[in-house]
N, C-alpha and C positions, 0 to 999 in steps of 0.2 A: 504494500500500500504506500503510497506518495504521499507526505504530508506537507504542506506549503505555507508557511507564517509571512504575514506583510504586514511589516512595522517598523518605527523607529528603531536606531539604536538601542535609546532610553528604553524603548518598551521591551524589545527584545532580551533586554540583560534585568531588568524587571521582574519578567517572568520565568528567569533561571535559563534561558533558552542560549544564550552566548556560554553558558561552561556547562556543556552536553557530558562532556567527559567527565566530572565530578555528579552528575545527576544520577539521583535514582530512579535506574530503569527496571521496571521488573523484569527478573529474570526470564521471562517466555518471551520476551523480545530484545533486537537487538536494530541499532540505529546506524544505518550505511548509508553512502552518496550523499556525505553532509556536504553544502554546498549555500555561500552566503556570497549575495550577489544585489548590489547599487541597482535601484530603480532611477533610470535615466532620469525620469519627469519629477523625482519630489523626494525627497529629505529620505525616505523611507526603503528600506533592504529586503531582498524575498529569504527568507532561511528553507532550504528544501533540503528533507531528508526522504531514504527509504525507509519503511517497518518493516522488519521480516521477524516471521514464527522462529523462532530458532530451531525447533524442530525440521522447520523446511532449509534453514540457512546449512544443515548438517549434512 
């Protein structure tokens, strides 16, 4: 599953979403294809990750 956040900076590290790596993830998932990327038009950045089952990542 693709999941796609559009927000400031500010709000992005707000919501714990800028230190992925120190976050608790539950263990049935796991977070690949992180990828932080400037919205041309407006102050604001896309964060796109993938979810995978980890079952299926296996």
């Amino acid at each position: 599953m693709r999941v796609v956040f559009h927000a400031t900076l500010a709000e992005l590290g707000a919501y714990g979403l800028l230190d992925l790596h120190e976050a608790e993830i539950p263990p049935c998932f796991e977070l690949a294809n992180l990828r932080l990327r400037k919205d041309p038009y407006s102050d604001a950045y896309r964060l796109c990750a993938d979810v995978l089952d980890r079952e299926e990542a296996m």
